[in-house]
C-alpha positions in Angstrom: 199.8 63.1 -43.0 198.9 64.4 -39.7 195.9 66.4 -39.3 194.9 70.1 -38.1 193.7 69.9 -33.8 192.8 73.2 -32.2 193.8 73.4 -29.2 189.7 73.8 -28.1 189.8 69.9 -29.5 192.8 68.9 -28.0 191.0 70.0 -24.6 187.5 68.9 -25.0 188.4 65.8 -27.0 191.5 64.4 -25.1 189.9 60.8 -24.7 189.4 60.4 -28.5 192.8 62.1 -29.3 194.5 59.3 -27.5 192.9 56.8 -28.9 193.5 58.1 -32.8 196.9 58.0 -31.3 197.1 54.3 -30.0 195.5 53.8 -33.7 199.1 55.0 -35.3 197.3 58.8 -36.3 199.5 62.2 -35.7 198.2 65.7 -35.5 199.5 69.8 -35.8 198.0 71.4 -33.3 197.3 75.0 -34.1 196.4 78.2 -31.6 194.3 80.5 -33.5 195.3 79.0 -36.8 199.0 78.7 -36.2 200.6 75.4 -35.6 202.1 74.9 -32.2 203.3 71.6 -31.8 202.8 67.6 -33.4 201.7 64.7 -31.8 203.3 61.8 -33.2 202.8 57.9 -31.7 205.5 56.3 -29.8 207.2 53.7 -31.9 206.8 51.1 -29.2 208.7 48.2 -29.2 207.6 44.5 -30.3 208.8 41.3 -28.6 209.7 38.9 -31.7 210.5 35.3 -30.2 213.9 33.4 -31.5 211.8 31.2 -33.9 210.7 33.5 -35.9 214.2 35.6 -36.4 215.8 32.7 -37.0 213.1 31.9 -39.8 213.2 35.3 -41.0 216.9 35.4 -41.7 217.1 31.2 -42.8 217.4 32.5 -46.3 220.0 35.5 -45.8 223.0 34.7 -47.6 226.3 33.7 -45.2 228.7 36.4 -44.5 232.3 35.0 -44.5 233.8 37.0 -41.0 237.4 37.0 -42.7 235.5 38.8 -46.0 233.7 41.3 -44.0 236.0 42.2 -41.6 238.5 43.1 -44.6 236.0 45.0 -46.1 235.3 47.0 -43.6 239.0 47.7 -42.6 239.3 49.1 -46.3 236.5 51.4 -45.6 237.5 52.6 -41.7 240.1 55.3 -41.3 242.4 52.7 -39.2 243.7 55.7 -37.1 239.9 56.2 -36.0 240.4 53.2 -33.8 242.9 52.2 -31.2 244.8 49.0 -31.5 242.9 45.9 -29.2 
């Protein structure tokens, strides 16, 4: 849940603010007791080498390509999408 930042702490405090935020935290910032705006973390990305995807997903079931491609055309409106 993010928490309440005045807009005093958000100016005096910046340094620390940024660092709560590298730590994953979010905050409302108010002006005279009236939220103004959120700051929310990036979602940054994370590099995850071949091994381990490939060792993540060695225990997903197979998907037949024949199967799956005939459930999906009996889902799609085939007028959605051009011939090709």
């Amino acid at each position: 849940m993010p928490r309440d930042l005045t807009q005093r702490e958000l100016r005096n405090e910046s340094g620390t603010i940024m660092r709560l935020l590298d730590q994953g935290e979010s905050f409302i910032v108010t002006r005279n007791g009236v939220p103004v705006g959120q700051l929310t973390p990036l979602h940054r990305r994370r590099f995850v080498d071949a091994q381990t995807v490939v060792a993540l997903f060695a225990g997903a079931p197979r998907v037949d390509a024949a199967s799956f491609r005939a459930d999906i055309d009996a889902l799609a409106d085939p007028a959605a999408f051009p011939d090709g």
